[in-house]
C-alpha positions as CSV (number, residue, x, y, z in Angstrom):
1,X,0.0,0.0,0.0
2,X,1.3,3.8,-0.5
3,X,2.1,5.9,1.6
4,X,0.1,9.0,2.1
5,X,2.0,11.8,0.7
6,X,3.9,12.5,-2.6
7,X,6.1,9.6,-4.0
8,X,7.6,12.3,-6.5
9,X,9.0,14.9,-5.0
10,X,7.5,18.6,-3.4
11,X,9.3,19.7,-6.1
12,X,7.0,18.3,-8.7
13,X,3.6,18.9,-6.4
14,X,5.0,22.5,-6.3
15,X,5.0,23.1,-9.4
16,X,1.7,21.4,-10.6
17,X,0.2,23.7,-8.1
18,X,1.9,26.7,-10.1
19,X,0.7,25.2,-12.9
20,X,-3.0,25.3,-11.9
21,X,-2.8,28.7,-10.3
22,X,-1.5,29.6,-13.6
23,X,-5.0,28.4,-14.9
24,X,-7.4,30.0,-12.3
25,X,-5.3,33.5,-13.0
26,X,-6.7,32.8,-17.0
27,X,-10.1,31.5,-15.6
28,X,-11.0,35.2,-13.4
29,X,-9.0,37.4,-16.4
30,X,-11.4,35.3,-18.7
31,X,-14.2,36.2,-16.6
32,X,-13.9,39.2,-14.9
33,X,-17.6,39.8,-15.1
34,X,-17.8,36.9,-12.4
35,X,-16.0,35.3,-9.7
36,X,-14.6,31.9,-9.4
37,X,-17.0,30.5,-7.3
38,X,-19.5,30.7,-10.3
39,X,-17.6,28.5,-13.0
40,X,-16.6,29.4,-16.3
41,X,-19.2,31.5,-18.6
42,X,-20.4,29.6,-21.2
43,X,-18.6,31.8,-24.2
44,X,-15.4,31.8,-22.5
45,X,-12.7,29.3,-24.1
46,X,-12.5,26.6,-21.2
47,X,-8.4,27.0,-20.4
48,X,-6.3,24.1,-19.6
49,X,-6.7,20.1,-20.7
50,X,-7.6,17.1,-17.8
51,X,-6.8,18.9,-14.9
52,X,-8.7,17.8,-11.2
53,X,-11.6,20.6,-11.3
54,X,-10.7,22.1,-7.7
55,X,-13.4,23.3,-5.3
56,X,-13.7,26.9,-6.1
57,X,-14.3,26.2,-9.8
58,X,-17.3,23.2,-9.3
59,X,-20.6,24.3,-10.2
60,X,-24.0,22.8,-11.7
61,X,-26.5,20.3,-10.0
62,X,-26.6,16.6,-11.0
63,X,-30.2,17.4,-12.7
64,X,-28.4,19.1,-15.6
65,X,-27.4,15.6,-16.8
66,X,-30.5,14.5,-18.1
67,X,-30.3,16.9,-20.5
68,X,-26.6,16.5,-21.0
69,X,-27.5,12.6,-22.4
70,X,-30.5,13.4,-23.7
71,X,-29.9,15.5,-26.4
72,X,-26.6,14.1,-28.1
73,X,-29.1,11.0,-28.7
74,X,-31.9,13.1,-30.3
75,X,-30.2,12.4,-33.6
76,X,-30.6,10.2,-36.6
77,X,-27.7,7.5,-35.3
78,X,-29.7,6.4,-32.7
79,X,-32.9,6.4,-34.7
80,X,-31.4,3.7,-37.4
81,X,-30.4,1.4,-34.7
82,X,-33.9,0.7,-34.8
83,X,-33.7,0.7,-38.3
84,X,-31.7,-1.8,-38.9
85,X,-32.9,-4.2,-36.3
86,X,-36.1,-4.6,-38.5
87,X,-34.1,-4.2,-42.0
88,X,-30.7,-5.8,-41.3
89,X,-31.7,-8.2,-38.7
90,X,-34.9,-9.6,-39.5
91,X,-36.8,-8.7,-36.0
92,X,-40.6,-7.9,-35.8
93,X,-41.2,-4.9,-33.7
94,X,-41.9,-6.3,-30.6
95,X,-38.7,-8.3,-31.2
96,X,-36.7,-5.5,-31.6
97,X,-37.8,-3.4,-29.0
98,X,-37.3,-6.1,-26.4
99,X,-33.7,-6.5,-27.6
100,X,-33.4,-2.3,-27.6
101,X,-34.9,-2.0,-23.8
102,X,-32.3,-4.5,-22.4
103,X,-29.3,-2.9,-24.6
104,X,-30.2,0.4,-23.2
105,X,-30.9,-0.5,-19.7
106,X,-27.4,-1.7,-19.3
107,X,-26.0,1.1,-21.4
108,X,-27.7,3.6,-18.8
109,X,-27.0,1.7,-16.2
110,X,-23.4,1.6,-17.0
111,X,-23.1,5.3,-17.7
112,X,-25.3,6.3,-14.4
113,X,-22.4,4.9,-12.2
114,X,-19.5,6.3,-14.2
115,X,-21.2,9.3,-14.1
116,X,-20.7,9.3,-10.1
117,X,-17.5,9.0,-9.9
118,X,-16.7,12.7,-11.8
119,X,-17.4,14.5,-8.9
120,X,-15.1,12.8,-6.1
121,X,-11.8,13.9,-7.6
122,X,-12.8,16.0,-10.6
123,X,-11.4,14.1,-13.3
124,X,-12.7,12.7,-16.6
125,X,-13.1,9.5,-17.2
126,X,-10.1,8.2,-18.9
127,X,-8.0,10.1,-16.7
128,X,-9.7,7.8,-13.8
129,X,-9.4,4.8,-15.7
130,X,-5.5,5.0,-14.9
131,X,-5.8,3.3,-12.0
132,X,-6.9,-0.4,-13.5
133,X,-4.3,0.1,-16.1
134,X,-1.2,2.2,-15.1
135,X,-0.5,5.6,-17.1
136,X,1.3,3.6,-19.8
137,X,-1.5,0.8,-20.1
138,X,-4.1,3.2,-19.8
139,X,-2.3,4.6,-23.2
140,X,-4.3,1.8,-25.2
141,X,-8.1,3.1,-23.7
142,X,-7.2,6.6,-24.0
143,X,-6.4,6.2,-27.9
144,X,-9.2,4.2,-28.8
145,X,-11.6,6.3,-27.2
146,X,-10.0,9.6,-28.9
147,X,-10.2,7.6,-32.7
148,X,-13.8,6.6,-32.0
149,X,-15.4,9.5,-30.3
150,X,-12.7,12.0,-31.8
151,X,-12.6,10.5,-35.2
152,X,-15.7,7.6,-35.7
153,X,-18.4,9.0,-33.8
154,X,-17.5,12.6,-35.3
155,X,-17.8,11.6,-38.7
156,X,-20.9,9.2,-38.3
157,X,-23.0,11.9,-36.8
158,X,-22.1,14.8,-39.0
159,X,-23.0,12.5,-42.3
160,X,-26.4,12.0,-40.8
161,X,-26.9,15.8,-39.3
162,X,-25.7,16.8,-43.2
163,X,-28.2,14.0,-45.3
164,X,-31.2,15.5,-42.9
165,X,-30.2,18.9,-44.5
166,X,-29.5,17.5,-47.9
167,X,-33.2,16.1,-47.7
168,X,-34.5,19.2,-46.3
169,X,-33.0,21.6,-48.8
170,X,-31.8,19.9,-51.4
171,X,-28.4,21.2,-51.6
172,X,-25.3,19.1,-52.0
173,X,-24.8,16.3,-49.6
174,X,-21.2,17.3,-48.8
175,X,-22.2,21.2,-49.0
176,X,-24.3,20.4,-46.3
177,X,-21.8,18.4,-44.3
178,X,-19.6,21.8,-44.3
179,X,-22.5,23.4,-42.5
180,X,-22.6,21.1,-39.9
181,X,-19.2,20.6,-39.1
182,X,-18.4,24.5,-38.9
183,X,-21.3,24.3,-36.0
184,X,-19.9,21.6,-34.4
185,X,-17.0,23.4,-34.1
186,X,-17.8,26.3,-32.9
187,X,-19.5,24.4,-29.8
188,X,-16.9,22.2,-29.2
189,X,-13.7,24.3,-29.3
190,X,-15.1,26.7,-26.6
191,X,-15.7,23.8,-24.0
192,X,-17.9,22.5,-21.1
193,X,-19.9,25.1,-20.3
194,X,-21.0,25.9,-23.6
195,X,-21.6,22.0,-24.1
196,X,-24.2,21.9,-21.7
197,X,-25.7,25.3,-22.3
198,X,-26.2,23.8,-25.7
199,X,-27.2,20.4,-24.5
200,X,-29.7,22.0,-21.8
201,X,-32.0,23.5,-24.7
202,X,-31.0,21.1,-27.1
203,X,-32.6,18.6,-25.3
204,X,-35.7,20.4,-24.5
205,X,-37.0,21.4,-28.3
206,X,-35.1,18.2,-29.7
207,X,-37.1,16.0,-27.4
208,X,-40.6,17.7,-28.0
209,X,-39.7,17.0,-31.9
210,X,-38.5,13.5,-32.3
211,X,-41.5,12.9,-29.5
212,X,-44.1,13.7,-32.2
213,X,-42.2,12.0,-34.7
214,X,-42.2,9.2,-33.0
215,X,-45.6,8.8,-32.5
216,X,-46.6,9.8,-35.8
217,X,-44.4,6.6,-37.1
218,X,-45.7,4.3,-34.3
219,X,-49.5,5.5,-35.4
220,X,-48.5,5.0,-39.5
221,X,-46.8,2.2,-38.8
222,X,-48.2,-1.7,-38.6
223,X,-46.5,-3.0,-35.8
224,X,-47.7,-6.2,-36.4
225,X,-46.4,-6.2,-39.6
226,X,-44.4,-9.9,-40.1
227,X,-40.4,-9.7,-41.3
228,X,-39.2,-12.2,-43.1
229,X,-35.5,-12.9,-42.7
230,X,-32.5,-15.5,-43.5
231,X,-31.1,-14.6,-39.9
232,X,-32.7,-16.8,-36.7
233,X,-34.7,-14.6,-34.6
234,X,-32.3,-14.9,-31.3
235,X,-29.5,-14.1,-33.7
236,X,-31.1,-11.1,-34.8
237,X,-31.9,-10.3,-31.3
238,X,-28.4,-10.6,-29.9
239,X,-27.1,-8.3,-32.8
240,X,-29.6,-5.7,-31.9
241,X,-28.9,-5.7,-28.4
242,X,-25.2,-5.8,-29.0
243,X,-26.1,-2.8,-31.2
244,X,-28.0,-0.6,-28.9
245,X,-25.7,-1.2,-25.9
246,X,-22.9,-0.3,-27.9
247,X,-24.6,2.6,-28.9
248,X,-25.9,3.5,-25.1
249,X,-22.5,2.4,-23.8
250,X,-20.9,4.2,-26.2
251,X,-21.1,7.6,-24.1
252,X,-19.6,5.1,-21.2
253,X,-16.0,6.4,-21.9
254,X,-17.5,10.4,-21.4
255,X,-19.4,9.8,-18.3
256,X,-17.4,11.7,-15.8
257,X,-16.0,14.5,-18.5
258,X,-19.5,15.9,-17.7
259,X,-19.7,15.2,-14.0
260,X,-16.5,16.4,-12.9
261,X,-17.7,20.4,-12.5
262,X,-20.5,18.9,-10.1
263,X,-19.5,19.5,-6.0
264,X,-17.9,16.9,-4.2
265,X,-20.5,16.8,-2.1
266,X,-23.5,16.5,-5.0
267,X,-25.4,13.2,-3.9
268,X,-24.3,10.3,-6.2
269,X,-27.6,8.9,-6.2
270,X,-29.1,12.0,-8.1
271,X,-26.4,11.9,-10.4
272,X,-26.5,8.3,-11.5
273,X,-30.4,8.7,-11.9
274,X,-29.9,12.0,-13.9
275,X,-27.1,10.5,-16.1
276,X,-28.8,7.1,-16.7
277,X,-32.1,8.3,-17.4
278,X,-31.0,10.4,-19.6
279,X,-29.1,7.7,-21.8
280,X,-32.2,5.3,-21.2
281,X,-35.1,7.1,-22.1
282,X,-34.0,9.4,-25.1
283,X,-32.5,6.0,-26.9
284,X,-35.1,3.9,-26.4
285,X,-37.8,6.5,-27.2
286,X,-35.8,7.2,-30.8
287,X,-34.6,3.6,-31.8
288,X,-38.6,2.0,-30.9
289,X,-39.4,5.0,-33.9
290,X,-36.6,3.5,-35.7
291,X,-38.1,0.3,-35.9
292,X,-41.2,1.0,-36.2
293,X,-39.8,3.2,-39.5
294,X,-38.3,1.1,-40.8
295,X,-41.7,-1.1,-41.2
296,X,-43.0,1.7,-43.8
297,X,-40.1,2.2,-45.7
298,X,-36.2,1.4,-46.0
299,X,-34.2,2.7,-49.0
300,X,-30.7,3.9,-50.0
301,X,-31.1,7.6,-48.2
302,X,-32.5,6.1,-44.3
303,X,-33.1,9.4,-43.6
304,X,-35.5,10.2,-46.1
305,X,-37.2,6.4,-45.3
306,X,-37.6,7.4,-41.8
307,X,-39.3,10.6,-42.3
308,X,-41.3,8.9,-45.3
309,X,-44.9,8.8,-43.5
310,X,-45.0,12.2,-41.7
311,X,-46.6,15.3,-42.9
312,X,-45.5,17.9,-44.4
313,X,-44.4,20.4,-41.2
314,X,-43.5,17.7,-39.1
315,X,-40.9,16.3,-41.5
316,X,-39.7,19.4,-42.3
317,X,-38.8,19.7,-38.2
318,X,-37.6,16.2,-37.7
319,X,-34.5,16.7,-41.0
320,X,-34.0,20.4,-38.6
321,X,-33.8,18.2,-35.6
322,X,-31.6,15.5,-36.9
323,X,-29.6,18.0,-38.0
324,X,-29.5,19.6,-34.8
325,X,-28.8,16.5,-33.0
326,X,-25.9,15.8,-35.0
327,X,-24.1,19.3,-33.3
328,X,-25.5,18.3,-29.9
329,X,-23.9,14.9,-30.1
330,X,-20.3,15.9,-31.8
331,X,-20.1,18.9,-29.1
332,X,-19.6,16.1,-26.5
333,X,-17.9,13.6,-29.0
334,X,-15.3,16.0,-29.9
335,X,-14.8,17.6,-26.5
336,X,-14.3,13.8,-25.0
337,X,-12.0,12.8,-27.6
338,X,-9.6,15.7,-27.3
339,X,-10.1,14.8,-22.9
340,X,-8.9,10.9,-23.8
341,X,-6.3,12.1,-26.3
342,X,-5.0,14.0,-23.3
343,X,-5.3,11.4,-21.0
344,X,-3.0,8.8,-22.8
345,X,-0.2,11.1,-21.3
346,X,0.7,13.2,-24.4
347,X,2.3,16.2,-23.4
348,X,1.3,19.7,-25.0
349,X,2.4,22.9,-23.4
350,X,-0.3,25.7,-24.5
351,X,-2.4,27.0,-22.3
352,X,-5.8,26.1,-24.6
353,X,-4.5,22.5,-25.6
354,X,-7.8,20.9,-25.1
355,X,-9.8,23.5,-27.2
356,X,-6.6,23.1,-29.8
357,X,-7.4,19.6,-30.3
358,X,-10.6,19.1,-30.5
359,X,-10.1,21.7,-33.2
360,X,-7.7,19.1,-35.1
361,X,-10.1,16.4,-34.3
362,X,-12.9,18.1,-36.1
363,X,-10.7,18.6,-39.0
364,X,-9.4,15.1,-39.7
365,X,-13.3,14.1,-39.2
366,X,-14.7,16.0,-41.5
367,X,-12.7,14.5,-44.1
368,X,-13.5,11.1,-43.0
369,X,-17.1,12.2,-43.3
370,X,-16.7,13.8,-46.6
371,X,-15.2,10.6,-48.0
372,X,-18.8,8.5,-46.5
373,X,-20.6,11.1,-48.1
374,X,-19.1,10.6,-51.3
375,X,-19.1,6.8,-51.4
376,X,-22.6,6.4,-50.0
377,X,-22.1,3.5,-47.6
378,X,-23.3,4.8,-44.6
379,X,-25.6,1.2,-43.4
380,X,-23.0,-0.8,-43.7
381,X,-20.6,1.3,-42.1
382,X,-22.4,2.2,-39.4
383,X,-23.5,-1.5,-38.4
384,X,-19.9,-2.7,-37.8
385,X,-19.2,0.6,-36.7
386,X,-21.3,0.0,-33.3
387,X,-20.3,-3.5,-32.6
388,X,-16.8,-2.5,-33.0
389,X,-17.7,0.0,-30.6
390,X,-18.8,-2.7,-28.1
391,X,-16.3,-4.9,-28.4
392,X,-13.4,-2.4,-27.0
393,X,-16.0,-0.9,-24.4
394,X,-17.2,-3.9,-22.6
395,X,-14.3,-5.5,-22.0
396,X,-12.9,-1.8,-20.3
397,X,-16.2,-1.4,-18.7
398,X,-15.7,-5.3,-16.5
399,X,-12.0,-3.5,-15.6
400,X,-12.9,-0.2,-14.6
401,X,-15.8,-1.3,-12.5
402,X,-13.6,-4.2,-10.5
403,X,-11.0,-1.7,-10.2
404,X,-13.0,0.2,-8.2
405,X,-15.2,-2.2,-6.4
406,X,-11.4,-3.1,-5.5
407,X,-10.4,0.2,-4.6
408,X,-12.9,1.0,-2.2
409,X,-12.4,3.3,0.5
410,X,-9.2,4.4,-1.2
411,X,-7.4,7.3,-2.2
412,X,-6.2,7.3,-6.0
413,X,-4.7,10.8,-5.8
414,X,-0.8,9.1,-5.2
415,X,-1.9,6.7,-8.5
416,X,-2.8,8.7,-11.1
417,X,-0.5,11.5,-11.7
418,X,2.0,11.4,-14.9
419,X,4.8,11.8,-12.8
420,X,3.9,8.9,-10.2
421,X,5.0,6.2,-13.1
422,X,2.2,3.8,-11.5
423,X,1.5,0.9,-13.3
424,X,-1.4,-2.1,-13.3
425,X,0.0,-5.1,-15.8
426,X,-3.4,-6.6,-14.5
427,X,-5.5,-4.2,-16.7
428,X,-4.2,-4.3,-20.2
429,X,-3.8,-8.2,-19.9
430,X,-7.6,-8.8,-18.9
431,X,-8.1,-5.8,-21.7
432,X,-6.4,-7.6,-24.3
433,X,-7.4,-11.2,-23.6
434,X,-10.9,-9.7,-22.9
435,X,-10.9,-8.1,-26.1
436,X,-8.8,-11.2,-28.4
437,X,-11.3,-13.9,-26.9
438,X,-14.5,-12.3,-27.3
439,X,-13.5,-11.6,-30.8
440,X,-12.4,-14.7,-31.9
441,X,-15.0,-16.8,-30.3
442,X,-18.4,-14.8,-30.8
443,X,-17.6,-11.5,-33.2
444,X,-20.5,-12.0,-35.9
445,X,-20.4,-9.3,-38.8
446,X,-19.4,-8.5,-42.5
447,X,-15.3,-7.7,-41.4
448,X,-15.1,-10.9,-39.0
449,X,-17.0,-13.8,-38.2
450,X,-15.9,-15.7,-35.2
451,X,-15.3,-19.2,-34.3
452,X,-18.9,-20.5,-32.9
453,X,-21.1,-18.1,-35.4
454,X,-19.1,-19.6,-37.9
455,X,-20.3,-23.2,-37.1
456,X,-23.7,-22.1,-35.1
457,X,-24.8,-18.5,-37.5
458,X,-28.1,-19.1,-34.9
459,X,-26.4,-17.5,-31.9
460,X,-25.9,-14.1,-33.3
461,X,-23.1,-11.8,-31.5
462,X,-22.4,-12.4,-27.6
463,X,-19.1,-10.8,-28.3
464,X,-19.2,-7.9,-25.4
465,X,-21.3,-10.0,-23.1
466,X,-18.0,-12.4,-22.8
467,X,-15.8,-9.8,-23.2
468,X,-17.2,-7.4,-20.1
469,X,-17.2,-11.6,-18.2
470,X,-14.3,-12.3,-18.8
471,X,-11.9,-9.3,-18.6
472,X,-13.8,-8.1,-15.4
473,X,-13.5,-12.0,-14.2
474,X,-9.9,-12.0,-15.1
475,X,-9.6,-8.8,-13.3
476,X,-10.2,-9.4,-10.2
477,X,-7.7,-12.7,-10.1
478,X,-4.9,-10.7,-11.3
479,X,-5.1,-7.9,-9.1
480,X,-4.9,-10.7,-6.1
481,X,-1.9,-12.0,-7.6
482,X,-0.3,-9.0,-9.0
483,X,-1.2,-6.9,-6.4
484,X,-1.3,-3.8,-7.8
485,X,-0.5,-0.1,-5.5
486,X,-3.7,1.2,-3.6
487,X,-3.8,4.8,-2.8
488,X,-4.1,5.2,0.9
489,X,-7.3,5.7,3.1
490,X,-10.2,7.8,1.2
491,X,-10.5,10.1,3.6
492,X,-6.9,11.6,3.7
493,X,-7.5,12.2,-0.2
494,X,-6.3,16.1,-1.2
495,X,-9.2,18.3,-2.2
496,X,-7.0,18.8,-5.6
497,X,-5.3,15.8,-7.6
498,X,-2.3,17.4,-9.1
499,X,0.4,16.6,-11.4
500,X,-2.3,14.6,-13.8
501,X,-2.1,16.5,-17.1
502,X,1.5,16.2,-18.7
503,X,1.4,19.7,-20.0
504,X,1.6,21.2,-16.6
505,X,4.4,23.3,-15.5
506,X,7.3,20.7,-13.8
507,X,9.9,23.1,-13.9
């Protein structure tokens, strides 16, 4: 066990606390108008990358994340994971919607206790996730989550947001993907605050929209309406389910990006509600319309297909509002992906390197969105797309979560600095073997079909369901016998974790 105190030296603690002085002196000249007490304003540029949120600059109540993972799913991504469960996968509607409840319950499940965990020490997720994998295992995470939320997730949801506005106006598909990603930008590069200013009334007139579009499909649709399908129905319902939790989960990795401002002292209960609800009932509200969507009609634009049977106004507002969605969803994509990109340990010295990134990220994105555009092959794309988002995520999800059933009681402040060199072999083993085993044995799509689908196609895809088993099993019996560092007793935990961002001052 470690000591309480600093295994690297006063010097470096020092210095890291120069460093984030350095960062309140921007934060009050940024907002003079205010104090620090009230948190950044929402069109000030957010300063600084992963550093521990101290006391003085917490601020929000744990409500305000119902909104915050509502509205990035009022968008037409989560919408055609309903889609394809009926199109792709061969499931009636009541089919589908049982495999999109379950999916979603553990996706919100998932995220509501991640999202708890923010306001303890102030840190974002992948920054915490250093403890069940060392700061250079934790490397492997932290870049996967920057390439899919950064990168993948970017460019998925602005080629939706920009077909919704190439349906709506009829201009260019990739003339409207420059529109989108300019406003995408602008939201994320300025930074938390602004994200759930946006997300806040985002959520409110998104919601009300996709509501009434949803029951406009539902009351057009005939949900009793038989499929006819080559793939076995518990196939079909595995895939779904593996879909919609990898879509739910998907915001896993982001959880405590957008809990960290909260008070240390904000009850965990309210935020795990706020957060999990929010994930819950906005993608299980959108993908049942999905479904039921794609029961009417399924062509080559599924945009145009799910907006097929409304009326004339209503239409016109749902293509506004999935392009709409698409900003609200990249604002935290973006924002979280230049947070992990961070949190893999790279070291960059300006004093706005998080809003610098996310500015590259949006960039490279748009150009991986541009080429989707132009080659049309958004279904299939986005199909693997989420079970290769599911595959990485649930085998992380079984390690973070027995790392800190493990960890219990304990401080992680002496852990999780760059400087303190700590390292847990036991997490990127179960990761990888997690990750290799579930892959080989049960992945089941177009790029790789495993061992047992290839001999029994009838059982569908169970790949993140044995991967979250058996990295989290694997887990817990290698911490016993590796027996990794633990931090020492909770309660002598600093009210600041420094030293965690490389691109402090530690000179």
């Amino acid at each position: 066990m470690l000591i309480p105190g600093n295994r690297c030296g006063c010097r470096v603690i020092a210095s890291d606390l120069r460093a984030r002085r350095r960062l309140q002196s921007e934060f009050v000249t940024t907002t003079s108008a205010g104090s620090p007490a009230t948190g950044y304003r929402p069109t000030s540029i957010e300063p600084g990358g992963i550093e521990a949120i101290p006391p003085s600059q917490r601020h929000g109540t744990p409500w305000q994340l119902l909104s915050t993972w509502s509205a990035p799913n009022f968008e037409f991504a989560t919408v055609f994971v309903g889609m394809i469960a009926v199109a792709y996968f061969g499931l009636s509607f009541t089919q589908a919607l049982g495999a999109i409840v379950l999916g979603n319950l553990l996706g919100g499940i998932s995220q509501g206790i991640l999202s708890t965990w923010g306001p303890r020490e102030g840190l974002a997720q992948l920054v915490l996730s250093r403890t069940a994998f060392g700061l250079r295992g934790n490397i492997l995470p932290a870049a996967l989550n920057t390439v899919m939320a950064g990168l993948g997730w970017f460019a998925t949801n602005s080629v939706s947001g920009a077909l919704a506005l190439n349906a709506l106006t009829g201009i260019p598909a990739w003339q409207a993907l420059i529109i989108i990603v300019v406003l995408e930008v602008a939201v994320a590069f300025v930074g938390h605050d602004l994200v759930q200013l946006f997300e806040r009334f985002a959520s409110i007139v998104l919601g009300v929209v996709f509501l009434v579009a949803t029951i406009v499909v539902l009351v057009n649709a005939d949900l009793a309406t038989p499929v006819s399908s080559d793939i076995p129905t518990f196939a079909g319902f595995t895939l779904t389910l593996s879909a919609a939790f990898g879509y739910a989960a998907g915001w896993n990795p982001y959880a405590a990006d957008f809990s960290r401002y909260l008070p240390k002292s904000t009850s965990p209960l309210k935020v795990g509600l706020a957060a999990g609800l929010g994930n819950f009932v906005s993608c299980t509200v959108l993908m049942a319309g999905g479904a039921a969507a794609a029961l009417i009609a399924f062509g080559d634009n599924p945009t145009e297909s799910y907006v097929q049977s409304m009326p004339g106004i209503v239409r016109d507002l749902t293509l506004i509002a999935i392009a709409i969605g698409a900003i609200a969803a990249n604002a935290l994509n973006v924002y979280s992906g230049s947070m992990s990109f961070l949190a893999a340990g790279v070291r960059i010295p300006f004093a706005l390197r998080r809003a610098v990134i996310a500015l590259g990220f949006c960039v490279v994105g748009f150009f991986i969105a541009l080429i989707a555009v132009l080659d049309g092959s958004f279904s299939s794309t986005y199909e693997n797309f989420l079970l290769i988002i599911a595959y990485w995520i649930a085998p992380w999800l079984g390690i973070v979560l027995a790392d800190r059933w493990l960890r219990r009681g304990t401080s992680i402040a002496e852990l999780i600095p760059t400087k303190a060199k700590y390292r847990n072999p036991a997490g990127i083993i179960s990761f990888l073997v997690g990750i290799v085993v579930s892959v080989w044995l049960f992945s089941n799509q177009t790029m790789f079909i495993g061992v047992i689908p290839s001999v029994a196609p009838g059982i569908g895809d169970l790949t993140p369901l044995v991967g979250f088993i058996l990295a989290g099993g694997l887990y817990f019996i290698l911490f016993a016998v590796l027996r990794p560092a633990l931090g020492a007793p909770l309660s002598s935990e600093p009210d600041v974790v420094v030293g965690v961002d490389a691109g402090d001052e530690t000179e």
